[in-house]
N, C-alpha and C positions, 0 to 999 in steps of 0.2 A: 543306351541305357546306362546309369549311372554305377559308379560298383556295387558289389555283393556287401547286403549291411549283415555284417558279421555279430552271432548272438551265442553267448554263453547261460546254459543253463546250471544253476541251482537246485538240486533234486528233480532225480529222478523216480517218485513215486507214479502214482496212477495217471497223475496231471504231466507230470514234464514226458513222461514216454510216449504221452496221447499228442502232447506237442510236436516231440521229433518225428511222431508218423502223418501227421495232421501235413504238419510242411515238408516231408517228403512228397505225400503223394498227394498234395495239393499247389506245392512251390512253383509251377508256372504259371500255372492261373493268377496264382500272388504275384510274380512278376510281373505278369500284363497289366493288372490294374493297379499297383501301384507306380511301375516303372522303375523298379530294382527288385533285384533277387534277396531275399532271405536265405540265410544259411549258418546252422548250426555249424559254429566251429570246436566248441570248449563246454565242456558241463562239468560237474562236481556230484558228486555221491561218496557214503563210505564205504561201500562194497561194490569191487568192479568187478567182480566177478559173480553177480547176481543176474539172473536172466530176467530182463527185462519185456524180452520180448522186441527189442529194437538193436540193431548192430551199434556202438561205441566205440568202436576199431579206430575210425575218421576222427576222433573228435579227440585234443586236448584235454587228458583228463585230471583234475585233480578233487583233493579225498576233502579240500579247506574251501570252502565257499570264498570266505574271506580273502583268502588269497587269489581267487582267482578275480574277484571282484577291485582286488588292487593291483594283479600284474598281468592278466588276460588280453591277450590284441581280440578283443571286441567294440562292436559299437554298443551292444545293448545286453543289460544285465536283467536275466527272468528272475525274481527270487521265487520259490516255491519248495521254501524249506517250512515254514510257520514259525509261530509266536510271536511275540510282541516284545523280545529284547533278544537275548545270546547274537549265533551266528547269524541269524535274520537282517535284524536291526543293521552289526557289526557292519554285514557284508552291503547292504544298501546304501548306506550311510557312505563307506567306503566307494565304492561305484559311484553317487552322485558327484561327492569331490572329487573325481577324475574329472570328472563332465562329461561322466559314463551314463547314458539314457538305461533310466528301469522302466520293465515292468514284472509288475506281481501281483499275486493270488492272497496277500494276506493281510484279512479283513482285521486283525486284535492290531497288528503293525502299524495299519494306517488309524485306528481308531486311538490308540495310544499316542504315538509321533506324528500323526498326520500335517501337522500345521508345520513342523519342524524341520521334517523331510521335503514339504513345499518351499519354504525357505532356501535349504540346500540345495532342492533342484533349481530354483531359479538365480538363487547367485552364481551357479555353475553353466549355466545355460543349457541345463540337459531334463528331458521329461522324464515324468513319473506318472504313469500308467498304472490302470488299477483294475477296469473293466471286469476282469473273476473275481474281484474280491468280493464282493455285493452281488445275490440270485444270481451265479451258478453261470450261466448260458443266453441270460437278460441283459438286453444294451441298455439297462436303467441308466449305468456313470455318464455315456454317452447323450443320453439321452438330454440328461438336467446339465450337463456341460455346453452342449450345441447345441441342438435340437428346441428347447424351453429357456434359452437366455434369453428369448424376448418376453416370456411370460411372468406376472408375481405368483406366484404360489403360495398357495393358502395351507395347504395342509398334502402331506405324504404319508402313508401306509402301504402296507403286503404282508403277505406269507412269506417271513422270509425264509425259514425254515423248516426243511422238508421230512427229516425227522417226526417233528411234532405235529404237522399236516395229515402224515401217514395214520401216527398214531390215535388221533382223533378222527379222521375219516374210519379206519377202521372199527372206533369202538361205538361210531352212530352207525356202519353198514352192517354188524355183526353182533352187536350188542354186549359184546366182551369188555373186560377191567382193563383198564389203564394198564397195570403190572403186565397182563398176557398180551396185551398188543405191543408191550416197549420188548417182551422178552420175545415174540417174533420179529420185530424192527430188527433188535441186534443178531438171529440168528438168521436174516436175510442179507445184513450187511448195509441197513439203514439208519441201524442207531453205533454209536460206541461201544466197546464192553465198558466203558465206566460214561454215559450220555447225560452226566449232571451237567454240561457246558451247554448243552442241546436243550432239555427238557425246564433248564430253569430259567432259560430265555436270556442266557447270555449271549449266544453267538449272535439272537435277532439283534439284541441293543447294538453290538461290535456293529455289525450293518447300519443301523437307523441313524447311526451317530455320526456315522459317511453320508451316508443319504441327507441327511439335516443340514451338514455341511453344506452340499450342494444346493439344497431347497432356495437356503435362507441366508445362506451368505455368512455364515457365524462360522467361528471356530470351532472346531472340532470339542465337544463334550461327553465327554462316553461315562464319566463320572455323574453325570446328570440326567440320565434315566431313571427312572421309574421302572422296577422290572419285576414280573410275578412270572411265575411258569406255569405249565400246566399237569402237575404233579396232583393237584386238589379235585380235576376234577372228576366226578363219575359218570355212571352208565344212567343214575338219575336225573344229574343236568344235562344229560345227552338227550335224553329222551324229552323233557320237559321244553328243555329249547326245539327239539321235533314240533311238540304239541302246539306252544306257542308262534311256530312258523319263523325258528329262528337257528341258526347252526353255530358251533363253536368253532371258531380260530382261534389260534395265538399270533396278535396281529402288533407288528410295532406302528407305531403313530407319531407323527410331527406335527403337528400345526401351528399356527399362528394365531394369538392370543392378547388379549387388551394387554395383559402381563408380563407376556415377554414367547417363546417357545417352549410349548410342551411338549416332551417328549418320554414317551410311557412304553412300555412291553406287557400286554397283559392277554390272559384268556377273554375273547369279545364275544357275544351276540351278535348277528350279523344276517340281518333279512335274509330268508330263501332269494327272494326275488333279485340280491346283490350281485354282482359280479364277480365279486371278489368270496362267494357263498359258495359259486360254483366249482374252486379248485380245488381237487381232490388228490389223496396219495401223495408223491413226493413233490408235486410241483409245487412253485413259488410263483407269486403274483406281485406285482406293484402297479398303487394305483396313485396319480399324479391330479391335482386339482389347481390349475392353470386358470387363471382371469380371462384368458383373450380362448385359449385352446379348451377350456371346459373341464372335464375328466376324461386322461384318458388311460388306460389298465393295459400292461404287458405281462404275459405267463408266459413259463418255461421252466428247461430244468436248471433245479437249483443247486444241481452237483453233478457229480460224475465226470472222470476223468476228460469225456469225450465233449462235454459240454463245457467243460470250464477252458479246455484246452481251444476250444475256440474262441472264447473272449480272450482269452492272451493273445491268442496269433492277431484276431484281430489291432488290439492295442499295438502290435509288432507294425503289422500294415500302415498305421496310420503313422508310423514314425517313418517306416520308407515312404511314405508319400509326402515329409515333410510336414505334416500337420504338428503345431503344436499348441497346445490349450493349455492355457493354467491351470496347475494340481485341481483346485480346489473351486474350480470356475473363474475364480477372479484372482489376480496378483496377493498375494497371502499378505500382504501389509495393507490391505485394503478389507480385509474381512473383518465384520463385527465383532464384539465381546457376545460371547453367549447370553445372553439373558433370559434364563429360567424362571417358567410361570409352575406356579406352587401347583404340586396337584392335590393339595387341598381344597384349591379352587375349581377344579377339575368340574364341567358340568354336563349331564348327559343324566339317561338313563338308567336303573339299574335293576339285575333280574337278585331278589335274595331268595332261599332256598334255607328254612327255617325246622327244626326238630321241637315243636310244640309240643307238651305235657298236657294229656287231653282231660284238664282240669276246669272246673267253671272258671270265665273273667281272664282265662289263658288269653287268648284272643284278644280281648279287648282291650289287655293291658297293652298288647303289639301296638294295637289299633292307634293305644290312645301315647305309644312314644316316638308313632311314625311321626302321630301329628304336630306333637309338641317339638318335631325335629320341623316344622312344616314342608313336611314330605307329603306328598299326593300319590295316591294308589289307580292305577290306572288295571289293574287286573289283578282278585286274589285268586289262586287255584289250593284246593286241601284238597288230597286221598287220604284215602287209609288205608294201612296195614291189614289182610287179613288174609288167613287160610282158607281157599277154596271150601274146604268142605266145611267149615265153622262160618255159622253169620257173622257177619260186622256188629261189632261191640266195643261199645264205650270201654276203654282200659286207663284209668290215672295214671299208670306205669308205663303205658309203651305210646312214645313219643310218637304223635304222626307230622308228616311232611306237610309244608303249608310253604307255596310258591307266591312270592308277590313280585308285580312289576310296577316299580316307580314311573310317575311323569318324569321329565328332568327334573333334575334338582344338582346340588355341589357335593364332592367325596366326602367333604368334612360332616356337610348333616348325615351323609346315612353312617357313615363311621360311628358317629355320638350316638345316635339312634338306636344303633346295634349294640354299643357299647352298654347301653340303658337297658336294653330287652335283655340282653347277659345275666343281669346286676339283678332282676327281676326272679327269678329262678322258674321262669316258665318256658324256657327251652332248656335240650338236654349236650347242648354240643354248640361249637363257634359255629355262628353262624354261615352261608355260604353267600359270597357276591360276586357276580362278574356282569362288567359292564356293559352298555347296551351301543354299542357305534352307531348313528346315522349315516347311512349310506345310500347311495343310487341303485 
């Protein structure tokens, strides 16, 4: 057996501690199959005298990532500090021009430098493993790396985000506000105390823009999303998407376009009957759309210490066994220029969710600026307002709710559309839209 591939860890929060136990008490098994031992020699934290829950006695400690990333006897550097520049970056950066082999957990890192950091690992002849950084406990990097380089891909989406999964599963199982299900999230330990990174769909784009990478062969774009969160919506479009047999995700999206790759973050519509309908709570899905392989969907968890600490060790494995894949699937001087398809041209379905002033000609004004946008209605739904024990009555003053479902058509007609029923003064509030995915 070959020697011990020697690995220095980078924070020890929830994730690097799950690591040092992971390959303690899993480190022969990983010997057997890959044919060398793994073993923590060196980590970095600022407080060593925090209980971790893991012994650090054995191990090289120092308080500078950075430094240890430039003067460490390792072969392979974890980073699992976060963000997307300071000690992170430094220390990575640092690590690759040794022709120190990384792997890490951070998904803003590689969405920012990713092309950059491929570059430095391969002039250095050392990998850069990512595997946690994208769904948590999902071999998706893997997957569109080895696994689907024989296929073209059309289009990629998932849940990437289990946060906002949570929180919209809960408020269609329980029929609570948005606000009371994010403020259980964060007192379970599911959202942040500050989850504006989470809820406005940034961390899915940090993902999709790795993922896109991989799909389609282009450079890293995380500036070229499209991203809405789900901050807008209610217990009204919950329920409506119910009625019309449709449920809400926040789903990121790549495809492949006469225009070039789009790439969006937004609240979907998404058949019951989908696959991707059926993930509930924290889990994350990705679903893959392969020429030759068809669709095929992986779920899992999309965090937690225990699950992410397995996609690192994994990425560990595959460097003692020798494996090495390019960053980014292909040699980084060989990858496309992004080319971004407008999402104006954006086409699909859409559900609006409309506050009518229940005026004569209200209506028909709608009717007649869908058409003039040549939008097609493929389903109107009205309720009305009313008090159980008061009959239903015509009121000019209290707006009622009027649901329309588009055929397809382009983002820019129903925008203008809306823009026109606004201008109108026959609704009492911006209108509401979220998009309608076609899906298996």
């Amino acid at each position: 057996m070959a020697d011990a591939l020697k690995v220095g860890i980078a924070g020890l929060g929830t994730v690097g501690a799950a690591v040092v136990q992971l390959l303690s008490k899993h480190g022969g098994q990983i010997a057997t199959k890959t044919g060398r031992a793994v073993t923590v020699t060196a980590v970095s934290a600022r407080d060593r005298t925090r209980d971790r829950g893991i012994d650090v006695s054995a191990f090289e400690w120092f308080t500078d990532p950075v430094e240890m990333a430039r003067t460490a006897d390792v072969d392979i550097f974890v980073e699992l500090i976060g963000g997307d520049n300071g000690p992170a970056e430094e220390s990575v950066r640092a690590a690759l021009a040794r022709g120190i082999h990384v792997v890490t957990a951070n998904k803003a890192l590689l969405a920012r430098h990713g092309v950059e950091l491929a570059v430095l690992a391969e002039a250095n002849d050392a990998c850069l493993n990512y595997e946690a950084a994208v769904a948590g406990g999902i071999p998706i990097v893997k997957t569109l790396r080895e696994s689907m380089a024989s296929n073209d891909i059309s289009r990629i989406y998932g849940i990437l985000n289990g946060t906002c999964n949570y929180i919209l599963t809960r408020m269609e199982a329980e029929g609570i506000s948005f606000q009371d299900c994010l403020s259980d999230a964060q007192r379970l330990g599911y959202a942040e105390a500050d989850p504006t990174f989470d809820i406005e769909g940034n961390d899915t784009a940090h993902k999709l823009a790795i993922l896109t990478s991989l799909a389609f062969g282009t450079e890293i774009s995380s500036d070229d999303i499209y991203v809405e969160g789900i901050t807008s919506i209610t217990t009204a479009d919950i329920q409506a998407a119910d009625e019309l047999g449709f449920r809400i995700k926040l789903l990121g999206v790549a495809q492949r376009t006469d225009t070039g790759i789009e790439q969006r973050v937004h609240p979907t519509m998404v058949p019951k009957s989908s696959a991707i309908a059926r993930i509930d709570g924290v889990l994350n899905a990705v679903a893959v759309d392969g020429d030759f392989v068809g669709e095929i969907v992986l779920v899992g968890p999309g965090a937690g210490g225990n699950a992410t600490a397995s996609s690192v060790v994994a990425d560990l494995a595959d460097i003692a066994r020798g494996d090495e894949t390019p960053v980014l699937g292909m040699p980084a001087a060989e990858l496309n220029s992004y080319q971004r398809a407008r999402m104006r041209l954006h086409e699909g379905g859409y559900y609006i969710r409309l506050s009518v002033f229940d005026r004569p000609g209200a209506f028909a004004e709608i009717a007649r600026c869908m058409g003039d946008a040549g939008i097609s209605l493929e389903s109107i739904v009205q309720k009305r307002h009313a008090n159980k024990d008061v009959p239903v009555k015509f009121d000019a003053d209290l707006p009622q709710p009027v649901i329309l479902i588009t055929y397809e058509t382009t983002e820019v007609a129903i925008k203008e559309a809306l823009d026109v029923i606004m201008s109108k003064g026959v609704v009492s509030e911006q209108p509401q839209m979220i998009r309608i995915e076609k899906l298996n």
